[in-house]
C-alpha positions as a printed Julia matrix, in Angstrom:
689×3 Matrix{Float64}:
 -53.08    4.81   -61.54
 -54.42    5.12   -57.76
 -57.55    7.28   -57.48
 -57.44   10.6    -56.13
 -59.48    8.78   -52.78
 -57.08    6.2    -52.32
 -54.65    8.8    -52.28
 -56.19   11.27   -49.86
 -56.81    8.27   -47.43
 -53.24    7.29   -47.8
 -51.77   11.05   -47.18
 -54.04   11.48   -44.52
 -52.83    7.97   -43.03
 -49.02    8.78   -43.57
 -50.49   12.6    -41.83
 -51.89   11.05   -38.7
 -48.79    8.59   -38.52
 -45.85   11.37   -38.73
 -48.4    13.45   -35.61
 -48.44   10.42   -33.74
 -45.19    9.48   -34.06
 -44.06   12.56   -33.46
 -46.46   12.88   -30.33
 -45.3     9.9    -29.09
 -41.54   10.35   -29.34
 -41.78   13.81   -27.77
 -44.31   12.35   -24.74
 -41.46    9.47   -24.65
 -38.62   12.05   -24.04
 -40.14   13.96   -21.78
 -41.18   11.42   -19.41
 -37.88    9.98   -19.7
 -36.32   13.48   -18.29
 -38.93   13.41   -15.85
 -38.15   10.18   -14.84
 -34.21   10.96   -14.98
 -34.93   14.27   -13.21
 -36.86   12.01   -10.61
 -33.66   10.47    -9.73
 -31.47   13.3     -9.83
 -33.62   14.5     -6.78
 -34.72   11.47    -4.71
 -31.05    9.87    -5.1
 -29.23   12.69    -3.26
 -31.47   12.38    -0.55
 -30.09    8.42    -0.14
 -26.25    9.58    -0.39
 -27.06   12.44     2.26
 -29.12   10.11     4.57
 -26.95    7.59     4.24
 -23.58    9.32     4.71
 -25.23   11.49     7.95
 -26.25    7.51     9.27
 -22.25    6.51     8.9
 -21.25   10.02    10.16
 -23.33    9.65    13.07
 -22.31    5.65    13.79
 -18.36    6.58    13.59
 -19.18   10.25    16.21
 -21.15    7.49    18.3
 -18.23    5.58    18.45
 -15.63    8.22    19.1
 -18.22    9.3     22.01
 -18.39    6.11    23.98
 -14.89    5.36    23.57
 -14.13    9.19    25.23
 -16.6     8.51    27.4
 -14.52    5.35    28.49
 -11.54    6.92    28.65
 -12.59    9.56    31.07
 -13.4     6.93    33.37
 -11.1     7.06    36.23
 -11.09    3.53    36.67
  -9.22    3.01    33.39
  -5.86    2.87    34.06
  -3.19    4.52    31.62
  -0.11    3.05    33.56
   0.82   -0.33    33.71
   2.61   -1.28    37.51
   1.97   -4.62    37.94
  -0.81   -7.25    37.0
  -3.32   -5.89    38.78
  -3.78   -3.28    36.15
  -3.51   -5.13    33.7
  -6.19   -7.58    35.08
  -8.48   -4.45    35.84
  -8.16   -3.4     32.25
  -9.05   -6.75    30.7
 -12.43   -6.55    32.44
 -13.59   -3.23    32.16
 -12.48   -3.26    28.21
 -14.44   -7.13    28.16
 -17.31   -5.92    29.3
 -17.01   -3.11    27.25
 -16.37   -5.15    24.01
 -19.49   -7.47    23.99
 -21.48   -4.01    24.63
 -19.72   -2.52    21.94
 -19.86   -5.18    19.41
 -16.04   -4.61    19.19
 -13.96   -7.83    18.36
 -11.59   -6.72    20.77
 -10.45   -3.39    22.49
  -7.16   -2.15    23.73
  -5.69    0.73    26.06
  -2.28    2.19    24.83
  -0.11    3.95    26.85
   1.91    6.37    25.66
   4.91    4.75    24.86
   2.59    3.17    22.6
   2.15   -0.3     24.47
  -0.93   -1.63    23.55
  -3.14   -4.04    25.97
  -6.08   -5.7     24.62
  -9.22   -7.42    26.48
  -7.66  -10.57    26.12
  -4.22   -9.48    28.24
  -2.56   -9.11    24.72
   0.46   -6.63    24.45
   1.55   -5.25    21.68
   3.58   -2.66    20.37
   1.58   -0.08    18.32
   3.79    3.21    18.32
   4.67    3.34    14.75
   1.41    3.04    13.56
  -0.82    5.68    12.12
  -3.75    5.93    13.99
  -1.73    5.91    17.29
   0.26    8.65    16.11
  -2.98   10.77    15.87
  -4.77    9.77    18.32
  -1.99   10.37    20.95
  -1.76   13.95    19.16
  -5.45   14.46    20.47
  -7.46   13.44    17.2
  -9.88   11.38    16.6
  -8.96    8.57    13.96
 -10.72    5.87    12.14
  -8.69    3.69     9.64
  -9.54    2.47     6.56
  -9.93   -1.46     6.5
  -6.53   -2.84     7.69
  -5.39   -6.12     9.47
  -3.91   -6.1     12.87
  -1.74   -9.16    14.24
  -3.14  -12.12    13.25
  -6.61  -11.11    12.33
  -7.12  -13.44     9.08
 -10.01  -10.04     8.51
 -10.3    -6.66     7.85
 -10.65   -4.47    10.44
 -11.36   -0.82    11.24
  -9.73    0.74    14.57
 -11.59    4.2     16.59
  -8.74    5.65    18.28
  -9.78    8.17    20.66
  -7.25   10.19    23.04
  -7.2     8.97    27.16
  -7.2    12.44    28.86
  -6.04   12.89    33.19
  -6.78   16.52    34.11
  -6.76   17.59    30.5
  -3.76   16.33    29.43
  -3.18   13.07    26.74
  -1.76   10.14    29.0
  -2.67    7.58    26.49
  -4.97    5.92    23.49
  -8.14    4.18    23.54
  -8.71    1.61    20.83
 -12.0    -0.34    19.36
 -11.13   -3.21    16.87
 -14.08   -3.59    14.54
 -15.12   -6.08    11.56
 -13.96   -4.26     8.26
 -16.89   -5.81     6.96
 -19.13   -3.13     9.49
 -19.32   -0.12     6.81
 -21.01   -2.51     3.99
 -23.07   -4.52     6.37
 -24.44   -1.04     7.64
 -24.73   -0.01     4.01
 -26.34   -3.12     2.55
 -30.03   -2.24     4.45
 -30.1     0.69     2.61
 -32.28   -0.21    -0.32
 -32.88    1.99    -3.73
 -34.5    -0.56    -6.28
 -33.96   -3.83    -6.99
 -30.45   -3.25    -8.87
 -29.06   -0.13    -6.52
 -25.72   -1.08    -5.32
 -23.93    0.98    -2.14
 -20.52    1.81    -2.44
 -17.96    3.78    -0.13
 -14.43    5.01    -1.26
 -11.58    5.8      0.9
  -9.32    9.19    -0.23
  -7.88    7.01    -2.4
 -10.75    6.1     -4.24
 -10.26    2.77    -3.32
 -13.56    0.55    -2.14
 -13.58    0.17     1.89
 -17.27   -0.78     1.64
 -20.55   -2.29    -0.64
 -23.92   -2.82     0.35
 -23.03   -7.0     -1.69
 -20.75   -8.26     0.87
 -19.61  -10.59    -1.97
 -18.1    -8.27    -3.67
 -16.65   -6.28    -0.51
 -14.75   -9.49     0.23
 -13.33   -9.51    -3.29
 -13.36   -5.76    -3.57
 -10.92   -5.37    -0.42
  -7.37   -6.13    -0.37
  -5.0    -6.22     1.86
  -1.44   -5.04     1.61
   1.06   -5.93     4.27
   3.95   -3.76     5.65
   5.52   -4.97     8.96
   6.9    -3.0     11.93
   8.27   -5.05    14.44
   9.98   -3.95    17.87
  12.33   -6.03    19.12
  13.07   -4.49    22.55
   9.94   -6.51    23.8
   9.32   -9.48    23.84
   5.47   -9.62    23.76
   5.73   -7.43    20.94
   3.46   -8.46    18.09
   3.58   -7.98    14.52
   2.24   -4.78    13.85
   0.21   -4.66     9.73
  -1.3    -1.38     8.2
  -4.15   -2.25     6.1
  -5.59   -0.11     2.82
  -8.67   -1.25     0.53
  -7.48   -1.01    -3.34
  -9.88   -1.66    -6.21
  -9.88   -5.05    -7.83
 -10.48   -4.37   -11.63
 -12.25   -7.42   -12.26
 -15.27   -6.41    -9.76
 -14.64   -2.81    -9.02
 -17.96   -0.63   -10.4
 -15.33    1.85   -10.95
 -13.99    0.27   -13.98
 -12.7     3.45   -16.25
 -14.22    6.18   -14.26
 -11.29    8.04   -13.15
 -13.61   11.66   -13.74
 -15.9    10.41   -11.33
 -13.78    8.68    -8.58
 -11.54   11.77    -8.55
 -14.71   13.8     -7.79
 -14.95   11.28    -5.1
 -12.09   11.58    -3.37
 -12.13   15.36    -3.47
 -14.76   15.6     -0.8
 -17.51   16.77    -4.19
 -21.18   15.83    -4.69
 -22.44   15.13    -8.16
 -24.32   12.94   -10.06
 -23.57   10.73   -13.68
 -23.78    7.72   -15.59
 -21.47    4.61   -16.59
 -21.82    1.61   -17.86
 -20.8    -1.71   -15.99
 -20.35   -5.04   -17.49
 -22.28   -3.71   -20.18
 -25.3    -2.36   -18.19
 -25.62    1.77   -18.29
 -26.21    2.56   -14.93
 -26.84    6.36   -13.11
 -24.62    7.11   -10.04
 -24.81    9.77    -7.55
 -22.38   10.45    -5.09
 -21.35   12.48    -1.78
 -19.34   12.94     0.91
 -19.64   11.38     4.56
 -19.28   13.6      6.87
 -15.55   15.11     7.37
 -13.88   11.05     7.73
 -12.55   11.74     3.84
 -14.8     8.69     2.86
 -17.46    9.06    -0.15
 -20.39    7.22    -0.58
 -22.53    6.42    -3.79
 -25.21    5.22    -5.19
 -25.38    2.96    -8.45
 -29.01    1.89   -10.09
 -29.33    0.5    -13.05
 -30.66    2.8    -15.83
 -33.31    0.45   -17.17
 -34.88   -0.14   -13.92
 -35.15    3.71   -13.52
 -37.02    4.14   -17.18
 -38.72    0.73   -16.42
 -42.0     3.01   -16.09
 -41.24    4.08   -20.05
 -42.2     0.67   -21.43
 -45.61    0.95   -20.42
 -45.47    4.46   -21.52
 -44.52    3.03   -25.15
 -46.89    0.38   -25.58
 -49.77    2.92   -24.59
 -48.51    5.28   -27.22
 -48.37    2.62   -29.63
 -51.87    1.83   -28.89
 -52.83    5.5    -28.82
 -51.71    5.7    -31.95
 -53.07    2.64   -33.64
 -56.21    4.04   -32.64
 -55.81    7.25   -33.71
 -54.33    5.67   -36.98
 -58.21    4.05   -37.32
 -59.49    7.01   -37.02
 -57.73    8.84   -39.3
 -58.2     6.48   -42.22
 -62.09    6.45   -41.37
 -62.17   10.08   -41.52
 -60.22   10.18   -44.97
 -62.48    8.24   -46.78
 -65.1    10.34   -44.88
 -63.05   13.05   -46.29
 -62.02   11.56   -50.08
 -65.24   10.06   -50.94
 -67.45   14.04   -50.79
 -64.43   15.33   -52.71
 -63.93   12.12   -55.59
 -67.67   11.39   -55.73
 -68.58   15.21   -57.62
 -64.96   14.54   -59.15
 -65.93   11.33   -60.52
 -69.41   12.84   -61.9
 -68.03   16.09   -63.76
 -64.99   13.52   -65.02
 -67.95   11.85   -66.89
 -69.33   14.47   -67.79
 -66.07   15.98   -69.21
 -65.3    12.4    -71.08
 -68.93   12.85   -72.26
 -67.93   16.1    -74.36
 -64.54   14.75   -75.07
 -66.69   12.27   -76.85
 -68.69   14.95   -78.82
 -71.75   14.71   -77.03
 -73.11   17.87   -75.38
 -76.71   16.95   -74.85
 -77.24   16.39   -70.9
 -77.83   18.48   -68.08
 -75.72   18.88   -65.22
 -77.38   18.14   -61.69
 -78.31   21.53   -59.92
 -77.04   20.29   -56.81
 -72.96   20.68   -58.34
 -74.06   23.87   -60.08
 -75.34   25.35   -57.0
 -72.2    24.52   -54.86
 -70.6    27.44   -53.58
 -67.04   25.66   -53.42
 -64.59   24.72   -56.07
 -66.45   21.8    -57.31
 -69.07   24.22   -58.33
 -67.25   26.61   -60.09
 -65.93   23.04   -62.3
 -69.73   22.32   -62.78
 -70.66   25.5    -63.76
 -67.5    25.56   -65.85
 -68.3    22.92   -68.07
 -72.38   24.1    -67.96
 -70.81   27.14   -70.19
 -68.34   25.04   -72.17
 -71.67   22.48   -73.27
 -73.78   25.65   -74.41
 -70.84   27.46   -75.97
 -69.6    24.72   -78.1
 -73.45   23.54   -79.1
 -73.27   27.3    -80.58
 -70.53   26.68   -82.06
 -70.92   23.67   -83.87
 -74.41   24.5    -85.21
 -72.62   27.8    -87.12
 -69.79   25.18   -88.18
 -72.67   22.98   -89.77
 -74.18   26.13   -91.47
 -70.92   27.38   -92.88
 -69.53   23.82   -93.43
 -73.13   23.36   -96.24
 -72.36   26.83   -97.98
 -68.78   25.88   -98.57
 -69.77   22.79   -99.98
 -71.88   24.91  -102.36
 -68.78   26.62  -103.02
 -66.72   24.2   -103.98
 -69.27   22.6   -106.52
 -68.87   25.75  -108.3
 -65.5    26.63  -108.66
 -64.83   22.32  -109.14
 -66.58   22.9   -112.58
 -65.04   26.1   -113.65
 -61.43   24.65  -113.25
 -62.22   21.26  -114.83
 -62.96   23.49  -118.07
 -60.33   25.68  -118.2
 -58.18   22.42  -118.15
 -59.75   20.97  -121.1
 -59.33   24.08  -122.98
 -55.37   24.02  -121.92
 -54.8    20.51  -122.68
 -56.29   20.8   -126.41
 -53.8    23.72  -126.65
 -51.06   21.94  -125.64
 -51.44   18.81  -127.64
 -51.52   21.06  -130.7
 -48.42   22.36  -129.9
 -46.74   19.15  -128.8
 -47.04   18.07  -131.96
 -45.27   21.23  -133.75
 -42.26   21.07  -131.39
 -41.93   17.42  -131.62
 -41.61   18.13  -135.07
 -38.87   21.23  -135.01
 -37.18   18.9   -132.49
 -36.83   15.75  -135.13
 -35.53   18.3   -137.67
 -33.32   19.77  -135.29
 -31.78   16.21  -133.88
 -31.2    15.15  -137.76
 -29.25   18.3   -137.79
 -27.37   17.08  -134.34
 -26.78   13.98  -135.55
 -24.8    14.79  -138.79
 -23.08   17.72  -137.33
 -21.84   14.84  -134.44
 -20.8    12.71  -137.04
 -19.02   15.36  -139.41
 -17.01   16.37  -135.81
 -16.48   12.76  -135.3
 -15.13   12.35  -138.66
 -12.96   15.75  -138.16
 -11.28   14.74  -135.18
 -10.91   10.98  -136.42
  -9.04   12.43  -139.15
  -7.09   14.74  -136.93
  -6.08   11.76  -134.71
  -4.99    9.86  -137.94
  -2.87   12.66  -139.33
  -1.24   13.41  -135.84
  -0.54    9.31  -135.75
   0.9     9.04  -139.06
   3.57   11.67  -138.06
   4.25   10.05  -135.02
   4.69    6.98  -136.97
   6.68    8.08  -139.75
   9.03    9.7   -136.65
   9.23    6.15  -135.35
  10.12    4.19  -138.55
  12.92    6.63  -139.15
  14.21    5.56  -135.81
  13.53    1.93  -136.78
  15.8     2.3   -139.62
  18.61    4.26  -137.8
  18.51    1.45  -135.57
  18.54   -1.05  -137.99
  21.45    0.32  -139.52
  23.02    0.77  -136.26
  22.36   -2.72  -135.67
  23.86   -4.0   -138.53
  27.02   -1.97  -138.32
  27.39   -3.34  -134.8
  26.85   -6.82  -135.84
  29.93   -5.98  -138.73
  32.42   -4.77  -136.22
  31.11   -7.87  -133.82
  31.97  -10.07  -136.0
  35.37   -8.19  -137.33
  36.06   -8.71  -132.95
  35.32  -11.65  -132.83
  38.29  -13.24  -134.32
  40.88  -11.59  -132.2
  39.87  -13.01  -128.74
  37.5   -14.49  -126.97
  36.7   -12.46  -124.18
  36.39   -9.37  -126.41
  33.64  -11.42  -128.4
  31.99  -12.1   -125.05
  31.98   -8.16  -124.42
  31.12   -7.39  -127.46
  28.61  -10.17  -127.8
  26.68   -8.9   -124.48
  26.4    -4.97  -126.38
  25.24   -6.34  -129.04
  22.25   -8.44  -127.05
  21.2    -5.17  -125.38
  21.48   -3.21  -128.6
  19.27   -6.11  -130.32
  16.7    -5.76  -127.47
  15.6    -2.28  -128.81
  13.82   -4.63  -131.82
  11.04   -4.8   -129.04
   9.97   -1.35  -130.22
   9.18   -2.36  -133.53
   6.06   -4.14  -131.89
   4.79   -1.34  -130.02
   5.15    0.58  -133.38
   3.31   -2.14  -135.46
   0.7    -1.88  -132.92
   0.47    1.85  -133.18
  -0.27    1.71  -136.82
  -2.54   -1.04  -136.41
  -4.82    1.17  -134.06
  -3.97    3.79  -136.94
  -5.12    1.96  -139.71
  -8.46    0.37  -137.35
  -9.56    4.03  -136.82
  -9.04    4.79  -140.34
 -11.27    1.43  -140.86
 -14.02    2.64  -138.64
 -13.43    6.51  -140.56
 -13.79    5.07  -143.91
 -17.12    3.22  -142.54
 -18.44    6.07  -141.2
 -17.89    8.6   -144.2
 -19.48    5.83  -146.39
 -22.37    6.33  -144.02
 -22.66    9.61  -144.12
 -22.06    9.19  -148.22
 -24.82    7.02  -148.3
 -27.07   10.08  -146.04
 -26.16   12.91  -148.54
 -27.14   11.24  -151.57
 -25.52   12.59  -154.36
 -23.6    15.18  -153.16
 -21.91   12.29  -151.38
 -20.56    9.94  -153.79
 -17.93   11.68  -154.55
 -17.15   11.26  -150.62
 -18.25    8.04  -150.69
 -14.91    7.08  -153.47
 -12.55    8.62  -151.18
 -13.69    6.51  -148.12
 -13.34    3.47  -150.09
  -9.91    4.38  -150.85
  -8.68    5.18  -147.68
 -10.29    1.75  -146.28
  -8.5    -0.18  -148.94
  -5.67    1.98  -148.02
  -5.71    0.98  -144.3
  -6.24   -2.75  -145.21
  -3.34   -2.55  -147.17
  -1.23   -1.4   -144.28
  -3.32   -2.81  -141.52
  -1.42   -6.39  -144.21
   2.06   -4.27  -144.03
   2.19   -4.17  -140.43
   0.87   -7.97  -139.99
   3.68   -9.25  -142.39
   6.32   -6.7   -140.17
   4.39   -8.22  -137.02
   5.7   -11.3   -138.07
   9.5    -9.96  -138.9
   9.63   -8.89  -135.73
   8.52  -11.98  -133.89
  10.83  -13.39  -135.5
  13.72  -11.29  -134.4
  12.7   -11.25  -130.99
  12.31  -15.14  -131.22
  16.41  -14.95  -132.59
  17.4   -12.7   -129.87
  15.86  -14.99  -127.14
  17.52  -17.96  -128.56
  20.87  -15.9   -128.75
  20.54  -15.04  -125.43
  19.17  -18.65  -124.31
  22.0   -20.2   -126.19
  24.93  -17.82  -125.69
  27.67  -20.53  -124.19
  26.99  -23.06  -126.72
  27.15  -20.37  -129.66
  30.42  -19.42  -128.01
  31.79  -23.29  -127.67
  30.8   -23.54  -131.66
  31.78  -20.45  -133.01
  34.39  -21.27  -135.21
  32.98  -23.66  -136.74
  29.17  -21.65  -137.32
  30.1   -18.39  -137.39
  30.2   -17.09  -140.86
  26.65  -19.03  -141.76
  24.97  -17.24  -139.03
  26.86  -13.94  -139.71
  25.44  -14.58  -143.33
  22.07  -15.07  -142.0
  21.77  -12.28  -139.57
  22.75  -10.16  -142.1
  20.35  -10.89  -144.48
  17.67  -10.63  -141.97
  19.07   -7.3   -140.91
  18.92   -5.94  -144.96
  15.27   -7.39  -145.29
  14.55   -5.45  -141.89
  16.29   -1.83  -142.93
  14.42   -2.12  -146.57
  11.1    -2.92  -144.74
  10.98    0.02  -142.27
  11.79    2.35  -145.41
   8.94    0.66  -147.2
   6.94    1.46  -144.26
   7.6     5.03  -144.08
   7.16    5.6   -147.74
   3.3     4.63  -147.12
   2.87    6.59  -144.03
   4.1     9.38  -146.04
   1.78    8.77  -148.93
  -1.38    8.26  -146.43
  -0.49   11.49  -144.29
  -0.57   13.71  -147.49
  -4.1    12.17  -148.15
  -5.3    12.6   -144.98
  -5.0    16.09  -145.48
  -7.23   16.38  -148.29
  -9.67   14.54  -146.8
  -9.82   16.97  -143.62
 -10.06   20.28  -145.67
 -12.85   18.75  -147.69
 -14.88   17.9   -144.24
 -14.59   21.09  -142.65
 -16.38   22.35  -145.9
 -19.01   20.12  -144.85
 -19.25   20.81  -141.37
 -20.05   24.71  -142.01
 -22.6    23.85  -144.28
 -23.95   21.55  -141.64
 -23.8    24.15  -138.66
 -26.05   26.49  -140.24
 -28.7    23.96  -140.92
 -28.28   22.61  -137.29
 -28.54   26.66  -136.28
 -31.79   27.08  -137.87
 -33.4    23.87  -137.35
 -32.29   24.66  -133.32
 -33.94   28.11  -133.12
 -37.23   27.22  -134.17
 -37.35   24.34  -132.05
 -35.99   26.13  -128.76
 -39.35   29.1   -129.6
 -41.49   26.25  -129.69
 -40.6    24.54  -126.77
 -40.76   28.02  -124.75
 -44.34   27.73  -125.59
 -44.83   24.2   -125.1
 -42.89   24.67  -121.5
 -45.61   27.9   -120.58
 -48.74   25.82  -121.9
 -47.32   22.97  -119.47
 -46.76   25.54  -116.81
 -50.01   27.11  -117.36
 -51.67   23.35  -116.93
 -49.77   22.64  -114.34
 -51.21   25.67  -112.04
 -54.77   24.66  -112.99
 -54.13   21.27  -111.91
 -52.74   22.36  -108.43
 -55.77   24.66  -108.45
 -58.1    22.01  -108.87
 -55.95   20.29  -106.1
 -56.87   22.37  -103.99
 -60.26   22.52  -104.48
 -60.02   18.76  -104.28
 -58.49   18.79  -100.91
 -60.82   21.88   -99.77
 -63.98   19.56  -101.05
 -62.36   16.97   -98.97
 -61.69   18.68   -95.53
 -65.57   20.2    -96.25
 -66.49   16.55   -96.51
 -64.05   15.96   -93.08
 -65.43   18.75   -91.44
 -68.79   17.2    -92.39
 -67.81   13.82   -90.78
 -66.26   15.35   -87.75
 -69.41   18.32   -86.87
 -71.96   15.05   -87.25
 -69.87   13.4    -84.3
 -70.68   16.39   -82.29
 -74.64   15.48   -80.83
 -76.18   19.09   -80.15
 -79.64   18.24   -79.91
């Protein structure tokens, strides 16, 4: 976890950083709109300077050519050679002074006759058409005859007393407007450009890019009625997009061309550059001015790095001044944080320094603070170790008191114990027979409801068994007539012998019978045995029903074995059905014989059978009336024995109840001996003096 100086220095740092930053970036903007603004004032003054310079070349122009043509000695008219020889050396002379590449006087037919005795026929074209109109007319860049150049033609009017009699023309290098531009200078990067009214370059202060800027289209007007008549080409500038500065600034070139004056920003071959622009004069030309914006905000990287340095320093500062700062507030911090661990540690005998307690600020309200917490919980502590002795006392007391009342409860207790344990043995021999005497009564319920059942069952045994046999009579009366009656019949009588199956489940019925009258015979022996006298009479009984149950438990085994055997006879009848049926003329009366015999020994054993269960039901009954005598007699013993015991378990159960509450008491004052001891331990931590 970083200390609370650490973290003042640090938010103090991160403090000074955002100011500085902030500082910076605002000082940064500003001076770049300064700068910005800069430009947006000394640029205009270029444009206007240098548009009023081109202005004033082109009126300079116009002027000397007027001036020309008002000479008298200029002929208009052409009547022979001599005039034409007199203009090719006044226009000559005229030409070199000029700086002209050549000059010309058209008449007004719109015959044109240069310096060099050229004629040529110049009627159709534009600036002849004005100029003979009385205007004053400067072309755009265009080619003339067979100028392999550019060039720009002042056409001025040739006046006789006031009226027009024909055109003066100068011929100059279309290169002239951005050689004239290219000495005007704004930074290292600022480019010069002019624009025609169709926004189309006619001049740049990089001659390089003039000559590829400036294109020439040709369109031909040729007079054939004479013969010196030359070729006659009008000439525009159009932009070249691959090194046109104009690249996607239709906004700004239509501002151009419409005579305006502003000021922007584009970005050529991927350099942002500022532009400010103007009109020149009233020719319908516009001039700008392109610098790159970098060069213009070149002053801002200086500007940076000394606001980065600014702020490094400033940054210094500020982290010496926070630990100035954190290290007067963490150093009393630090001191009461001991002294508060101190306490926290039980230990409450020091003295706070005066110097904290005597602070006026927050740190010495915390000293003072914990000044009142030491003395108030010394005060404290000492009445804790005063009452913590007298409950100790206390306890010592009231630990002896309870200890005897428990002896006393315990002795009284154990006496009692011992009479209910004995009222509960009494009471549980009581249980026991009256259990057994139920146990008996339902056994013997169970048997007599069996031997009903039973006796139902071996009627049904013999019914069938006569049925049986009849069937087997008229089977074998069929038999004789033909054989696929006796294989009819045959199949009945295999289902109908089937039902011998029951005689098992039956056997095994009595068996259970005769193995509960087994265990019922065992038990009233028992119980016999338990009443002594009284119970021998009982004791006969049970001896004869358990040789009575033997007897059939024999009956059934023997009838177990009948039956096995039937159901062995009707397996192989079934097993061996074809062959018995292939052989049954020659077998059939022995095994007719047979069955039959088996079938009479069946019928007279099932009556045997029910003759017993008869006989053993009837004795049954006696035997349940006398054992219901026996129960009553039993229930009222069990009754008595049961209400002496449950009164002296009531006490037993409040004694316990009784000892139990002591014992929690003395709990108690176990655990309140304890937390005196605890509080002992814990107050001695505490040091007080």
């Amino acid at each position: 976890m970083k200390s609370i100086k650490i973290r003042i220095i640090i938010l103090i740092s991160l403090l000074s950083i955002i100011v500085c930053t902030g500082l910076a970036m605002q000082l940064y903007n500003s001076s770049k709109n300064i700068l910005v603004q800069d430009v947006r004032q000394t640029m205009p003054n270029f444009v206007t300077q240098g548009s009023e310079n081109i202005n004033q070349f082109v009126i300079n122009q116009f002027t000397i050519l007027e001036e020309l043509g008002s000479s008298e000695n200029l002929p208009t008219t052409v009547n022979n050679n001599t005039d034409i020889q007199n203009i090719k050396e006044i226009l000559s002379k005229k030409t070199k002074s000029l700086g002209s590449l050549k000059m010309a006087v058209i008449n007004s037919q719109g015959t044109a006759i240069y310096d060099n005795g050229e004629i040529e026929d110049v009627k159709n074209t534009d600036y002849f058409k004005k100029a003979i109109s009385g205007e004053r007319v400067v072309t755009d860049p265009i080619k003339i005859g067979k100028e392999a150049s550019p060039v720009v033609v002042y056409a001025v009017p040739i006046k006789t007393n006031n009226n027009i009699t024909g055109v003066l023309i100068s011929v100059r290098d279309g290169y002239e407007l951005s050689n004239f531009v290219k000495n005007i200078k704004y930074g290292k990067s600022g480019d010069i450009i002019i624009l025609n009214k169709q926004g189309e370059t006619i001049g740049h202060s990089n001659i390089e890019i003039a000559k590829k800027s400036i294109h020439i289209e040709e369109s031909t007007e040729t007079n054939t009625s004479n013969k010196n008549a030359d070729t006659v080409t009008s000439a525009t500038s159009k932009i070249v997009d691959k090194d046109s500065d104009f690249i996607n600034m239709p906004d700004l070139i239509k501002q151009m061309t419409n005579g305006k004056s502003g000021f922007g920003n584009h970005t050529f071959n991927g350099v942002e550059r500022f532009i400010i622009y103007g009109p020149i004069g009233k020719l319908g030309w516009s001039m700008a001015i392109e610098v790159n914006k970098s060069e213009v905000l070149s002053g801002l990287t200086s500007l940076r790095m000394k606001c980065i340095a600014i702020s490094i320093v400033f940054l210094i500062l500020s982290i010496i001044i926070g630990y100035l700062i954190a290290r007067n507030i963490s150093t009393p911090i630090n001191y009461l944080t001991d002294i508060c661990k101190q306490m926290a540690g039980g230990n409450f005998v020091f003295l706070i320094k005066d110097d904290y307690i005597k602070r006026k600020d927050e740190i010495g309200n915390l000293a003072v603070g914990f000044n009142k917490i030491r003395i108030n919980v010394s005060e404290i502590i000492q009445n804790l170790i005063e009452e913590a002795k007298n409950m100790d006392k206390s306890v010592k007391i009231f630990t002896d008191i309870v200890l005897e009342l428990n002896a006393m409860i315990e002795n009284l207790s154990t006496v009692t114990e011992e009479l209910s344990q004995g009222m509960r043995n009494t009471a549980a021999s009581t249980d026991e027979m009256n259990a057994s005497s139920s146990n008996i009564e339902n056994s013997i319920k169970d048997i007599s409801h069996n031997s009903q059942s039973m006796s139902v069952s071996v009627s049904e045994i013999s019914t069938t068994a006569k049925n049986a046999l009849d069937n087997f009579i008229k089977s074998h009366n069929k038999i004789f007539d033909t054989l696929s009656t006796t294989k009819e019949n045959l199949a009945k009588s295999l289902t109908n012998a089937e039902e011998v199956n029951e005689i098992e489940n039956l056997s095994e019925a009595i068996l259970e019978i005769t193995s509960k009258t087994n265990l019922l015979a065992l038990n009233a022996n028992i119980e016999a045995v338990r009443a002594g006298e009284e119970g021998k009479g009982f004791g006969v009984v049970a001896s004869e029903i358990g040789k009575l149950a033997d007897d059939s438990k024999n009956t059934i085994n023997e009838m177990q074995n009948i039956t096995k055997n039937v159901i062995s006879s009707v397996k192989d009848l079934s097993h061996h059905s074809n062959d018995m049926l292939k052989f049954m003329e020659n077998d059939i009366d022995k095994d007719y014989k047979l069955m039959l015999q088996m079938m009479n020994q069946y019928n007279e054993d099932a009556q045997s059978i029910h003759n017993m269960i008869a006989d053993f039901s009837s004795n049954t009954k006696n035997i349940f009336i006398s054992i219901q005598s026996m129960l009553e007699e039993i229930d009222k013993v069990s009754s008595a024995a049961a209400e002496g015991s449950k009164n002296t378990e009531d006490i037993v159960q409040k004694l316990t109840t009784l000892l139990q509450k002591s014992n929690e008491v003395h709990g108690e004052v176990q655990y309140l001996k304890n937390s005196t001891v605890k509080l002992n331990q814990i107050i001695s931590k505490f040091k007080i003096s």
